[in-house]
N, C-alpha and C positions, 0 to 999 in steps of 0.2 A: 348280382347287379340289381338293383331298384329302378333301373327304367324300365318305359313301358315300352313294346315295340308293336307295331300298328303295320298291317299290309294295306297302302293304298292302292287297292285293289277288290274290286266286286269278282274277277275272275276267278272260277271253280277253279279252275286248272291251277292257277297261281294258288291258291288255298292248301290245295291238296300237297304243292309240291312243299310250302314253306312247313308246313305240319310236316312233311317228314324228317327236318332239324328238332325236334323233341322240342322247341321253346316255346314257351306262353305266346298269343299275341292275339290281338282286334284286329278286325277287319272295318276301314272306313268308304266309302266312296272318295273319289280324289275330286272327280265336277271340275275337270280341267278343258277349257277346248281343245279338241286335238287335231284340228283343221291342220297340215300340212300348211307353212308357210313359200311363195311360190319360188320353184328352181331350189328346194331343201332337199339336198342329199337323205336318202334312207337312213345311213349311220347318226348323223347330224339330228334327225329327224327324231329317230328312237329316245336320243340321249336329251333332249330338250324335253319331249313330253316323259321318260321316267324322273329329269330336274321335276318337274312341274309338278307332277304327283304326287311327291316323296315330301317336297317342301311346300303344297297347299295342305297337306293332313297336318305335315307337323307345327307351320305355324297356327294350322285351326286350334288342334289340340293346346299347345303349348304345354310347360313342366319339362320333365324329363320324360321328354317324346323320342323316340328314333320311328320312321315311318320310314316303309320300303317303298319306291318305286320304280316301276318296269313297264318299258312298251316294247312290241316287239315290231317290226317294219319287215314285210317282203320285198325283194327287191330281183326285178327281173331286169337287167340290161341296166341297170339304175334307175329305174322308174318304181314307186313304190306302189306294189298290188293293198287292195284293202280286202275286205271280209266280203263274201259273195253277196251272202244275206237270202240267197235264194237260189232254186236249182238250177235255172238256165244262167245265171251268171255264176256259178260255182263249174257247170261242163263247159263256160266260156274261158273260165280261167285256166281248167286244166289243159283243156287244147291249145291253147296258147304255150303253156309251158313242158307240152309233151317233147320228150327228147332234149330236152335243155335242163341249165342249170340255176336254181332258184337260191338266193344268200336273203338269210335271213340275222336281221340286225336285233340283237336281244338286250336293252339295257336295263341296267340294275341302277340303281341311287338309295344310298342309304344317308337319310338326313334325319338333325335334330334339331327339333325347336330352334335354339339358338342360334343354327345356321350353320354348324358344325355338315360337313362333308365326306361321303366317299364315293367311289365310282367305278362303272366298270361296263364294258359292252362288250359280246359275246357273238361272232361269225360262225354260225352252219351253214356248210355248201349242202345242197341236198339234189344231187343227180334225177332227176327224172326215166324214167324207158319211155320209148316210141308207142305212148298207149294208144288203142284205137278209141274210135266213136264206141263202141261195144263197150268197152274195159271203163272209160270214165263215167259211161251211164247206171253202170250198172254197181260202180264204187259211189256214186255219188247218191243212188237210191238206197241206196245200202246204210249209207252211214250220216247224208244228209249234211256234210260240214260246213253250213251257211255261214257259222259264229268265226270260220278259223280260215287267216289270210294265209292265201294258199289252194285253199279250197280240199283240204285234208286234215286227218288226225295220225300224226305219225307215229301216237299212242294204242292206236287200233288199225284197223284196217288199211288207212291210206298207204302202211308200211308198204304193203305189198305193190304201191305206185314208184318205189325205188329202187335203181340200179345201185346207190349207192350215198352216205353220209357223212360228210367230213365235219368234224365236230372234235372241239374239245372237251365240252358237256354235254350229254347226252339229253338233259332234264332242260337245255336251254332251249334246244328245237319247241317243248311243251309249252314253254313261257316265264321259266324263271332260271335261268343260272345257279343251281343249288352251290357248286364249286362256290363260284366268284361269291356267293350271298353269304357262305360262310366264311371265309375271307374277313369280307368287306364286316361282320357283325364282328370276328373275334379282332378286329382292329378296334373296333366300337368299344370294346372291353365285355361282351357278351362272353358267356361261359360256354365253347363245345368243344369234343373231343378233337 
């Protein structure tokens, strides 16, 4: 296939995960707002800014672009959590969600220049245990996850903040749906096993 495929996406984590489909691809910034529009459902929410993404790279670029995009939303009671950014509001968020159960909304959008579409969002439940003031202070100094909504890396350490993971991809909880991504790309007419 002679198209190009582009992750709009600045995210490590997204990078890492789309490099493990063996395909070529750039990396663009998307420079989307992603302001929460008010009373937006989490799910709604995700799927609007991965549209946004996927289709400001690719109609930047233009050609035979396909551009990936993906947000992902936390979602406590349906309210959507954002990124701590910093340590007292990272031990804010997890006390809040000690002993409860956090859904995290993961969407995928694969678009082409021309406007060409596919789509797909991705539900992990992710259980919590009854952590104490101790156990969050000392995961959060530990591992510092200001960047990641939740206030965890379920890639490292935060694991051990889980009773338990209901997931159908496991790579979605990190930030990309590698399942749905390949899917969604062999529809494209990309080449994977």
């Amino acid at each position: 296939m002679s198209a190009s495929l582009v992750l709009a996406s600045t995210s490590a984590y997204r990078r890492a995960l789309l490099a493990r489909l063996g395909l070529p691809f750039t990396v663009e910034r998307p420079e989307v707002d992603e302001t929460p529009a008010p009373g937006e459902a989490p799910p709604a929410l995700a799927l609007r800014l991965g549209r946004a993404k996927a289709h400001a790279v690719a109609q930047r670029l233009g050609g035979d672009t396909w551009a990936i995009g993906s947000d992902q939303v936390a979602d406590l009671d349906g309210a959507p959590l954002g990124k701590p950014g910093g340590r007292a509001a990272a031990i804010a968020q997890l006390q809040r969600m000690r002993g409860r159960t956090l859904r995290f909304h993961t969407s995928l959008v694969l678009a082409h220049a021309d406007g060409r579409q596919y789509e797909a969002c991705d539900l992990t439940c992710v259980h919590l245990r009854a952590l104490t003031d101790a156990e969050i202070a000392r995961y959060v100094d530990a591992e510092r996850p200001y960047d990641c909504a939740g206030s965890f890396k379920s890639e490292g350490l935060g694991i051990a903040l889980f009773e338990a993971i209901d997931s159908h991809d496991p790579t979605a909880l990190v930030g990309l749906p590698l399942i749905a991504t390949a899917r969604l790309l062999r529809a494209a007419g990309f080449a994977l096993p």
